[in-house]
C-alpha positions in Angstrom: -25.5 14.2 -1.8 -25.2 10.3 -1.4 -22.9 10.4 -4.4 -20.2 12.5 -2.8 -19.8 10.1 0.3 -19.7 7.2 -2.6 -16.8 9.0 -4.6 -15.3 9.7 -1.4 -15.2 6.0 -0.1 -14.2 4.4 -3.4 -11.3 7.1 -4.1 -10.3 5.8 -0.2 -10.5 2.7 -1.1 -8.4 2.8 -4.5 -5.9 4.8 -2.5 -5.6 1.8 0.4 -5.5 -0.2 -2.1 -2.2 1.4 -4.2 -0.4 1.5 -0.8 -1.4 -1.7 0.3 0.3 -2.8 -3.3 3.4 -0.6 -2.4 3.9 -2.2 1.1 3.4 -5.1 -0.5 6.0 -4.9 -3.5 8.8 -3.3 -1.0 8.5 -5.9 1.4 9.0 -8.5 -0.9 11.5 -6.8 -2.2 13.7 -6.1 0.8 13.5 -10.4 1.4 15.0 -11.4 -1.6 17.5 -8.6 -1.4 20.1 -10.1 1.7 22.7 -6.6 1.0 20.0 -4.5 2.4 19.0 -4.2 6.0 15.4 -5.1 6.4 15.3 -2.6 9.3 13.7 -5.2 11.7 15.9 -4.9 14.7 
């Protein structure tokens, strides 16, 4: 059953990886955008 603990870590890691790209893009986003509050008080 090795290969379930491999599709289990790799779909983990893909998923990290999308939300790591999220974070990413809305971050950036709320920087360059000065009429939103960037909700670090």
């Amino acid at each position: 059953m090795w290969y379930f603990s491999w599709i289990l870590g790799l779909s983990l890691a893909c998923a990290f990886a999308i939300l790591n790209a999220m974070w990413f893009e809305l971050r950036e986003g709320a920087e360059h955008d000065p009429a939103k509050p960037s909700g670090d008080a």
